[in-house]
ZALOSE-696617 format. One line per field, with one value per residue (C-alpha): x, y, z; residue in one letter; residue number from 1; chain. Coordinates in nm, 3 decimals, padded with zeros to 5 digits. Example, Ala and Ser with C-alpha at 12.3 -4.5 7.8 and 13.67 -1.06 7.14 Angstrom:
2
px: 01.230_01.367
py: -00.450_-00.106
pz: 00.780_00.714
resn: a_s
resi: 1_2
chain: A_A
//
This chain:
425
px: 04.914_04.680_04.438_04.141_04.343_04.356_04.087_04.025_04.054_03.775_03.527_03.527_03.476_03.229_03.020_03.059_02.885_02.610_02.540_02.528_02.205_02.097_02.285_02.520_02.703_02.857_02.952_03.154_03.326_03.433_03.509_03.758_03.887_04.042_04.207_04.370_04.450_04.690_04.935_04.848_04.905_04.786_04.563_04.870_05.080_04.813_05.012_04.921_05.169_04.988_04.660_04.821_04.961_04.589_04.437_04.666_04.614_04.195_04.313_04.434_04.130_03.827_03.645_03.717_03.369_03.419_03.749_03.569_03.323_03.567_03.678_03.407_03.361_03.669_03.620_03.315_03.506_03.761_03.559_03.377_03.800_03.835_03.539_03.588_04.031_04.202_04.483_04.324_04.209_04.088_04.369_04.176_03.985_04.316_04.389_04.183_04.296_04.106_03.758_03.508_03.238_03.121_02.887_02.717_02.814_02.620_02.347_02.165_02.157_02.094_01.794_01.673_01.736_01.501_01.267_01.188_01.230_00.956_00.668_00.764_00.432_00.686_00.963_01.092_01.041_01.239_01.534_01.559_01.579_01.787_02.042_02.005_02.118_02.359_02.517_02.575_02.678_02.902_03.040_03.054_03.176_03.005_02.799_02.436_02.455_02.758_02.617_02.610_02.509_02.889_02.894_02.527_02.713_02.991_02.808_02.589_02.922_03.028_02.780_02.811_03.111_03.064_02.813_02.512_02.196_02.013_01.689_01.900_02.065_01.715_01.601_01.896_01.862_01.478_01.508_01.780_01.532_01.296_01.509_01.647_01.246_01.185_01.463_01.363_01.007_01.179_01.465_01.344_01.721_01.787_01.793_01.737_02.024_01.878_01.764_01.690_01.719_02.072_02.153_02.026_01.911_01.745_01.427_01.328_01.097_00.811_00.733_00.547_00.278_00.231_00.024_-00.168_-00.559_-00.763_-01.073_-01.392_-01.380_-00.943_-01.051_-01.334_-01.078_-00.840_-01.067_-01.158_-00.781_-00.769_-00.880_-01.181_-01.181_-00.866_-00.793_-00.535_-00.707_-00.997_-00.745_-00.593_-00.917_-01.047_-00.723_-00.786_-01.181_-01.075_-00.808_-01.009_-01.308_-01.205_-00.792_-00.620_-00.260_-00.035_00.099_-00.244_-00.357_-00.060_-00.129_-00.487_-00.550_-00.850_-00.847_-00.949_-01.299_-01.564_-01.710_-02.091_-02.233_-02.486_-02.692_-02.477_-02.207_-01.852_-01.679_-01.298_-01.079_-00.740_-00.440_-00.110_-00.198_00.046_00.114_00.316_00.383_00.116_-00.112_-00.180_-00.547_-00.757_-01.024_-01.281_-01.422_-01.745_-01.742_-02.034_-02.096_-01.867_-01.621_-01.769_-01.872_-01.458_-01.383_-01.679_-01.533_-01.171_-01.215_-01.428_-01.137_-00.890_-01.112_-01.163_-00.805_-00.878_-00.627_-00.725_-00.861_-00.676_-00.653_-00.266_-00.354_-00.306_-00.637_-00.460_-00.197_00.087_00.090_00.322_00.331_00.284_00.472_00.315_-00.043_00.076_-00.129_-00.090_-00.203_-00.186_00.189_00.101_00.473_00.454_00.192_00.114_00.294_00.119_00.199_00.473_00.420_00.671_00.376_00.078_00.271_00.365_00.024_-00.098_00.163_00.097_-00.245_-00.221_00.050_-00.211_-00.463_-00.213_-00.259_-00.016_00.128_00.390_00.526_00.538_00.354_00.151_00.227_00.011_-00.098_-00.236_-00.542_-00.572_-00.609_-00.857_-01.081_-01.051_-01.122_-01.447_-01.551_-01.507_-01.689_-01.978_-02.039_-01.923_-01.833_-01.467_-01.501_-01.627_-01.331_-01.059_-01.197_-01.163_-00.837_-00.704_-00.594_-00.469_-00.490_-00.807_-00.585_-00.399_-00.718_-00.810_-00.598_-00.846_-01.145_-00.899_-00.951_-01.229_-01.349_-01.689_-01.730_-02.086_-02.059_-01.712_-01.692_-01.535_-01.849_-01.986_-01.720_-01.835_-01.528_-01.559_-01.882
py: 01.520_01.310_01.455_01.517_01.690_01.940_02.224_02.134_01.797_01.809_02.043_01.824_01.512_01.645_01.724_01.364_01.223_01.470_01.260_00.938_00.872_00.862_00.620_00.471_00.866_00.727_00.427_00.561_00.870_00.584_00.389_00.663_00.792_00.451_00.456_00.791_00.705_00.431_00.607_00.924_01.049_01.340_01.220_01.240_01.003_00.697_00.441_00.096_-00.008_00.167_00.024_-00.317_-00.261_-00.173_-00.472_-00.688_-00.562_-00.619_-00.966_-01.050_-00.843_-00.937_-01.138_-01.118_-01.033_-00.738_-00.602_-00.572_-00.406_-00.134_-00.082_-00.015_00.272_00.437_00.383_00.563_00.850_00.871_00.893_01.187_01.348_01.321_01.587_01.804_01.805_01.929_01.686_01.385_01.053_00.719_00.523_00.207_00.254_00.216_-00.089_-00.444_-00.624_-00.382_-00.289_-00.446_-00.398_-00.752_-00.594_-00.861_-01.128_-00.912_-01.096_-00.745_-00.712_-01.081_-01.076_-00.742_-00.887_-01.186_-01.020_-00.773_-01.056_-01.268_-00.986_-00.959_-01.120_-01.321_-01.576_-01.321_-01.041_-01.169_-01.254_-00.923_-00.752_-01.022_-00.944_-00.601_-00.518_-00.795_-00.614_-00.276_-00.383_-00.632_-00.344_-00.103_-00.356_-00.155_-00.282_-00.107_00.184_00.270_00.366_00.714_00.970_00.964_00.524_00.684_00.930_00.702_00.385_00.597_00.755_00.338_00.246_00.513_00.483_00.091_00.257_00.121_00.246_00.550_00.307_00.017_00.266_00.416_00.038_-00.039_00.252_00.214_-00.115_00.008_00.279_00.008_-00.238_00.091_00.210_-00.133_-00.100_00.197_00.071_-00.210_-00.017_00.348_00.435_00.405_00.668_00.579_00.764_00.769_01.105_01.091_01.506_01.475_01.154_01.314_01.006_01.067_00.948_00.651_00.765_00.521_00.340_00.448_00.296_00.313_00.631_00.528_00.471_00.151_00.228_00.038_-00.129_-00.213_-00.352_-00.557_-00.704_-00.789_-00.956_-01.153_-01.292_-01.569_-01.866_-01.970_-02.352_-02.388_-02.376_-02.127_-01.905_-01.829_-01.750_-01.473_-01.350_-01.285_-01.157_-00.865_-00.829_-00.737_-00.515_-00.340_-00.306_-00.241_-00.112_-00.299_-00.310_-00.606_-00.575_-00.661_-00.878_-01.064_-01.031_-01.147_-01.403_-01.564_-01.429_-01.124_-01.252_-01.147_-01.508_-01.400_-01.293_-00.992_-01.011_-01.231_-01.013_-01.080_-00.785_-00.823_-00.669_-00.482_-00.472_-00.279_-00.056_00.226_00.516_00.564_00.304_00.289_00.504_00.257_00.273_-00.094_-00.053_-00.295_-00.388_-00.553_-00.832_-00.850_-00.860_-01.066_-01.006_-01.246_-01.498_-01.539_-01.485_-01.756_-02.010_-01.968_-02.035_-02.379_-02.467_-02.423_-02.673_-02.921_-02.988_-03.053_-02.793_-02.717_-02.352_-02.203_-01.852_-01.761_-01.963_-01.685_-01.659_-01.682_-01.964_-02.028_-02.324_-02.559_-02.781_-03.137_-03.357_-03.653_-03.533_-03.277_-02.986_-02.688_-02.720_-02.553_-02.556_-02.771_-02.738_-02.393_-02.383_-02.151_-01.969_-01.670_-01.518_-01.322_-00.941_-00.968_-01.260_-01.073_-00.803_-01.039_-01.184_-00.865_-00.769_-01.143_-01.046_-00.662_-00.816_-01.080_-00.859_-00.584_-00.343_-00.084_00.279_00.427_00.089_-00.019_-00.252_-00.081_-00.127_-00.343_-00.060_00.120_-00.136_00.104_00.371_00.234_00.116_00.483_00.673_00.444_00.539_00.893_00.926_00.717_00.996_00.808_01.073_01.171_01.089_00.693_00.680_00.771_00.514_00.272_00.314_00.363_00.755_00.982_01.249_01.364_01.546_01.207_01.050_01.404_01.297_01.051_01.328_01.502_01.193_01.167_01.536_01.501_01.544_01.630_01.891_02.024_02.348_02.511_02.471_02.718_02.983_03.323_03.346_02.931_03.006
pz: 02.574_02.358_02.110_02.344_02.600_02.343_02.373_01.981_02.011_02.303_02.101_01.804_02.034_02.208_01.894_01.798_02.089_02.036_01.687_01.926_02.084_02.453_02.686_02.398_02.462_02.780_02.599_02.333_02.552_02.707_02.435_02.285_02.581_02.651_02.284_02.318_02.686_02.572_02.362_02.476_02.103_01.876_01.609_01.352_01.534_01.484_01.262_01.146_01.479_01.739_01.620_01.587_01.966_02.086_01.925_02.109_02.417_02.399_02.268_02.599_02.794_02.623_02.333_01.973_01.943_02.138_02.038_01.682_01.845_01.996_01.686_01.556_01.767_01.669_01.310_01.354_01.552_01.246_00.989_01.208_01.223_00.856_00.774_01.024_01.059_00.713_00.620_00.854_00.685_00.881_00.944_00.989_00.684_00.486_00.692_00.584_00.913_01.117_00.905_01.112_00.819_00.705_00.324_00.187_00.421_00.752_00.947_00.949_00.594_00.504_00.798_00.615_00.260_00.309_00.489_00.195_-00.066_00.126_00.087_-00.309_-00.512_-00.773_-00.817_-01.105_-00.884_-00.592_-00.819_-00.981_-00.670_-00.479_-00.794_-00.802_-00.447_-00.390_-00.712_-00.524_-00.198_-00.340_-00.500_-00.200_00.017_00.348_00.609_00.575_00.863_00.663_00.367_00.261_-00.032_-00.110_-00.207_-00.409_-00.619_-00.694_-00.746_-00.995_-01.164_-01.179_-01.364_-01.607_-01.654_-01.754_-02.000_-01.842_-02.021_-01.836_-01.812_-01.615_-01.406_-01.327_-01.224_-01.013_-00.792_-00.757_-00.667_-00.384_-00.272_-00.230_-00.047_00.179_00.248_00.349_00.620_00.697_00.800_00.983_01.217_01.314_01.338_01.001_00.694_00.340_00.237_-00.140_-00.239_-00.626_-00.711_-00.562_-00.816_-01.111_-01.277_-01.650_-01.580_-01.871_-02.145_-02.174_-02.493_-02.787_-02.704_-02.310_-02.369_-02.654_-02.683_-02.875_-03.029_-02.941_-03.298_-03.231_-02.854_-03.029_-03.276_-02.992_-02.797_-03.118_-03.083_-02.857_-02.951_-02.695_-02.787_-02.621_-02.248_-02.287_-02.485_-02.235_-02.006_-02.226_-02.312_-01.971_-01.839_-02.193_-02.111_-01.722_-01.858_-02.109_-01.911_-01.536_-01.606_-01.461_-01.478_-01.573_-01.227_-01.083_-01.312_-01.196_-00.826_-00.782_-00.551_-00.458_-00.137_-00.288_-00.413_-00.188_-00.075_-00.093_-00.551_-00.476_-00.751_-00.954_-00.938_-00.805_-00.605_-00.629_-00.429_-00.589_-00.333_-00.289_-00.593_-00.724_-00.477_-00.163_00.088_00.317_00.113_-00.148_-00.241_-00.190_-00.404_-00.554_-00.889_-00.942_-01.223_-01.453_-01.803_-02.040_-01.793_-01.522_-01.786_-01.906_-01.530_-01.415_-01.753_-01.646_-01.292_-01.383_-01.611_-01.322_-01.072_-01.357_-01.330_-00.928_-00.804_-00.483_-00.429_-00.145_-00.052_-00.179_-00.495_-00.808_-01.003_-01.339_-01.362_-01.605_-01.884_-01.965_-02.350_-02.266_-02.453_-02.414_-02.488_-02.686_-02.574_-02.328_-02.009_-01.662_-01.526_-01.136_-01.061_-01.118_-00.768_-00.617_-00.867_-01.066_-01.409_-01.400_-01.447_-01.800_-01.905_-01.840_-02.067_-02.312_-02.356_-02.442_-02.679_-02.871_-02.901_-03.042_-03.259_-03.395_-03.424_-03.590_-03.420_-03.421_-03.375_-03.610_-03.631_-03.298_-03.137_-02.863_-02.477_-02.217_-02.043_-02.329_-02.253_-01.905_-02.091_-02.331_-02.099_-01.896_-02.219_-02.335_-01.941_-02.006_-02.340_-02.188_-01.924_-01.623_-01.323_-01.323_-00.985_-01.044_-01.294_-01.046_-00.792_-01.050_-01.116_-00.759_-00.821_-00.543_-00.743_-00.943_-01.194_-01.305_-01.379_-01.604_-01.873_-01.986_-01.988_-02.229_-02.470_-02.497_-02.623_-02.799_-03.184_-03.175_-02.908_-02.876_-02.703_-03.002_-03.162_-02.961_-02.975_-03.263_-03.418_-03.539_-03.712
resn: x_x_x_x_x_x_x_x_x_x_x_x_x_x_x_x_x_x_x_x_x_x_x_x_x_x_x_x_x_x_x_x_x_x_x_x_x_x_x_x_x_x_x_x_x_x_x_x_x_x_x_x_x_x_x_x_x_x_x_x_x_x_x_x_x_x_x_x_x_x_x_x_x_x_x_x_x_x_x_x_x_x_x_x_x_x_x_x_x_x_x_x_x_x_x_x_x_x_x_x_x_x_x_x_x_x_x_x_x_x_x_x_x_x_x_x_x_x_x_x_x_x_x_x_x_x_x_x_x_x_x_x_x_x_x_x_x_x_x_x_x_x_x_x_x_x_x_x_x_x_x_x_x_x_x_x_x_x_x_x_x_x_x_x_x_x_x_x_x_x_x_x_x_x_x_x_x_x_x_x_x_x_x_x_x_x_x_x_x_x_x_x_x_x_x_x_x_x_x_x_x_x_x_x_x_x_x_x_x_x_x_x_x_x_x_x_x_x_x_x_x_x_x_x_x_x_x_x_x_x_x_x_x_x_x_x_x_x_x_x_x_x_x_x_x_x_x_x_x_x_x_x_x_x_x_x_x_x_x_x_x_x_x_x_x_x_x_x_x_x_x_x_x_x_x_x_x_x_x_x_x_x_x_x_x_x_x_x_x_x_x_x_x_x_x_x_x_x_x_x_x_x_x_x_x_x_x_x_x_x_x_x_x_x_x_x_x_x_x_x_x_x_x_x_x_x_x_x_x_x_x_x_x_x_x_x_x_x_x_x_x_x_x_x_x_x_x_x_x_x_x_x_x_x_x_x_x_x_x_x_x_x_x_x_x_x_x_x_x_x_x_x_x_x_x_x_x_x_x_x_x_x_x_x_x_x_x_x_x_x_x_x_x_x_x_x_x_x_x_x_x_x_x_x_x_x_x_x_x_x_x_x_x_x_x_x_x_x_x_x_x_x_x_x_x
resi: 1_2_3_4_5_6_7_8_9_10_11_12_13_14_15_16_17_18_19_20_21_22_23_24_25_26_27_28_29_30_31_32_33_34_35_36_37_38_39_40_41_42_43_44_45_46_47_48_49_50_51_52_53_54_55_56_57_58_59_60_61_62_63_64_65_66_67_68_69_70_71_72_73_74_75_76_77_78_79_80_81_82_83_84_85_86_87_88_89_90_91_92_93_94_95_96_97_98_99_100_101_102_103_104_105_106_107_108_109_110_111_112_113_114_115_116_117_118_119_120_121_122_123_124_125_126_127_128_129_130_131_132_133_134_135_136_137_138_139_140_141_142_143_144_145_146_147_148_149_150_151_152_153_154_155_156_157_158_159_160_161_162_163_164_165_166_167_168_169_170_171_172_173_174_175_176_177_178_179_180_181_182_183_184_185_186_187_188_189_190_191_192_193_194_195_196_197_198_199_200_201_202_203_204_205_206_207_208_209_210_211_212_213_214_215_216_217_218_219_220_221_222_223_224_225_226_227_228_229_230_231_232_233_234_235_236_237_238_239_240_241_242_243_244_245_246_247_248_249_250_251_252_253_254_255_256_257_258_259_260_261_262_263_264_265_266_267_268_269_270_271_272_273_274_275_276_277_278_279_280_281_282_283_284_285_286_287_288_289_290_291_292_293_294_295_296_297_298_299_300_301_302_303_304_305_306_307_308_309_310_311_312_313_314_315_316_317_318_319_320_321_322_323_324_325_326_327_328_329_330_331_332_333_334_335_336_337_338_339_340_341_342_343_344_345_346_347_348_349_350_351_352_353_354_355_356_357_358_359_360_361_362_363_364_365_366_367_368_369_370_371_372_373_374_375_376_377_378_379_380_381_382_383_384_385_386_387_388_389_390_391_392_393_394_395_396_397_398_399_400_401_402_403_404_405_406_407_408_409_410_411_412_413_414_415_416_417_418_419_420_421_422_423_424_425
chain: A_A_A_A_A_A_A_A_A_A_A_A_A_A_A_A_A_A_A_A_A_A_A_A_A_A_A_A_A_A_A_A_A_A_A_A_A_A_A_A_A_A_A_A_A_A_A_A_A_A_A_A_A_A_A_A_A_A_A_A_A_A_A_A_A_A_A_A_A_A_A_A_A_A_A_A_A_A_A_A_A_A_A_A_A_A_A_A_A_A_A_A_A_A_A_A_A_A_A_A_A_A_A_A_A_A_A_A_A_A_A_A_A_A_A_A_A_A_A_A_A_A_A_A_A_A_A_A_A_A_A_A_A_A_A_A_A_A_A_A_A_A_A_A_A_A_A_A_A_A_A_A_A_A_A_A_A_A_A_A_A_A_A_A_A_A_A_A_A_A_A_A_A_A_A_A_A_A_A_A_A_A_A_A_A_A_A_A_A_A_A_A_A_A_A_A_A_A_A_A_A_A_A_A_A_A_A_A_A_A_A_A_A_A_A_A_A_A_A_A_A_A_A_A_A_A_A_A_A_A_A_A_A_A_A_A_A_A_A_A_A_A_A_A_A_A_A_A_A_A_A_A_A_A_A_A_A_A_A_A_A_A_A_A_A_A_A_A_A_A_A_A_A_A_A_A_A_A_A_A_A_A_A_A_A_A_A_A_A_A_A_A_A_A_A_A_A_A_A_A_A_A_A_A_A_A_A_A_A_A_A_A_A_A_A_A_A_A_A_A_A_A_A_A_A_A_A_A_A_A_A_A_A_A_A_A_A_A_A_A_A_A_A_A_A_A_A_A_A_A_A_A_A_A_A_A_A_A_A_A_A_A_A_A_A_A_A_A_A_A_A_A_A_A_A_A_A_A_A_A_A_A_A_A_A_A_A_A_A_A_A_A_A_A_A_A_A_A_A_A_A_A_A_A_A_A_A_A_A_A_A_A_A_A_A_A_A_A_A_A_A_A_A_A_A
//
């Protein structure tokens, strides 16, 4: 009597097939039925022989192809046994001649691989990923519907163990959740089988500066910084004038394109659109900013520079491009083999950081972050009067109470409600 004769044997197989969906049911009863049918053996009589025996036989009855595919089926079936019968483990998990899981070298994962490197906005971007998750499933050596909050735990208990920094561990698994949300988008059948509360990852502490605030009279001096007479220097200071004044992050600074310049000036104005900003996939706020001001005029100078140098002005082409020293004239100028490359994210960062440096401007000794320039230009907004409401548009908030913070900055000294209170006077 073989194990699903067995009144046991058939309750726990039927509950299998129950996890299997629709018409593939009949496939893998069938499947199963045909393994147990040919030794006609209890589950604890499966040796590396008998599997050896069975794989011989399909040798002679059908294709490689699907042989490996049959056993992929029962693998399935005992790693189902091994969590539900005490004592059991997978006998052709233990076995490397008969895992039919292919990891890194899978078609499905390098189809789904590409496919979420090609919508990345940078070179640096695409690599870090790329390395990130090539790093984990080299490691876990499992084809993706495979992976499980099990490979998670100990993947995360890996890298601890190899004394990883909390911050790095944090990265790697967000840029898995990413990759695995992407998949999930893609094939309707799969599960991102990430759940952070579960990993209990330390969450990295953001720099000293990331929260910090510029006066008007510190943003004045930084903007002073960059030397306008050269090329490179009116980049920098319109990329700081658009960051001070509108908030943007380096992120987007990084990804504007001209495709996101309205075609038609209303009023002299310029109305730029600001794509795939923070928040949930899909509910990503597009929301526009209207150049005027000294921010048009560095925006307007920049963008002459850039067509003095003929490039050709495509859609896809990044609105702020990266520099290269020339030898031979000896000067900076824009990088053309860089096309249609944009600053990298870690530039746009580090351009700021040169700048605050320059301009010394600092907090307790450390040189502030780039996005404390976002939170400059949110706090001047605030103490001008400007709605809560207009501010949170701005800066592409879901959530009303995020944008608060910056009303909490900017408390007035001539008015304060303390003032007001009996027991102050």
């Amino acid at each position: 009597m073989s194990f699903l004769d067995t009144d046991s044997g058939q309750k726990i197989f039927n509950q299998y097939l129950k996890k299997v969906n629709g018409s593939s049911q009949r496939v893998y009863r069938s499947e199963i039925q045909q393994f147990f049918d040919f030794k006609n053996c209890e589950i604890s009589n499966i040796s590396k022989e008998t599997l050896h025996s069975y794989q011989e036989r399909l040798s002679h009855e059908h294709s490689s192809k699907t042989a490996k595919r049959k056993f992929s089926i029962l693998n399935g079936f005992f790693k189902f046994l091994e969590k539900k019968v005490k004592g059991f483990q997978n006998p052709i998990d233990t076995l490397t001649e008969f895992k039919t899981h292919t990891g890194i070298k899978s078609e499905d994962f390098t189809r789904y691989l590409g496919g979420f490197l090609a919508i990345q906005n940078t070179t640096n971007t695409r690599k870090s990923y790329e390395n990130l998750i090539k790093l984990f499933f080299t490691w876990v050596n499992k084809d993706l519907c495979d992976i499980s909050k099990i490979d998670l735990l100990a993947y995360r208990d890996y890298l601890r163990g190899q004394n990883y920094r909390d911050t790095t561990i944090w990265n790697k698994f967000i840029s898995l959740n990413r990759f695995f949300k992407y998949i999930e988008r893609e094939n309707r059948k799969f599960r991102n089988p990430i759940l952070f509360k579960e990993l209990s990852l330390i969450f990295p502490k953001k720099d000293k500066g990331y929260y910090t605030v510029l006066s008007v009279s510190e943003a004045q001096r930084l903007l002073g910084q960059p030397d306008r007479k050269t090329e490179i220097g009116r980049r920098d200071y319109a990329i700081l004038v658009i960051m001070l004044v509108y908030g943007l992050r380096a992120n987007e600074i990084a990804g504007l394109r001209h495709k996101h310049l309205e075609h038609d000036r209303v009023k002299g104005q310029q109305k730029v659109w600001i794509t795939d900003r923070k928040g949930r996939f899909q509910n990503r706020p597009k929301t526009a900013i209207i150049l005027n001001g000294k921010a048009l005029q560095s925006f307007d100078t920049w963008i002459g520079i850039v067509k003095g140098y003929g490039i050709k002005i495509t859609g896809e082409l990044p609105i702020f491009l990266p520099f290269i020293y020339d030898r031979v004239d000896r000067k900076l100028v824009i990088r053309r083999d860089r096309l249609p490359e944009a600053l990298s994210v870690k530039s746009v960062e580090n351009i700021v950081k040169r700048y605050l440096k320059k301009a010394k401007i600092e907090r307790d000794g450390e040189v502030l972050s780039a996005h404390a320039l976002r939170h400059t230009a949110f706090t001047v907004l605030a103490q001008e009067g400007v709605p809560i409401q207009d501010i949170q548009k701005l800066a592409g908030h879901q959530d009303i109470n995020t944008t608060m913070i910056y009303v909490h900055s900017a408390q007035s000294y001539d008015n304060h409600p303390g003032m007001h209170n009996p027991l102050n006077r």
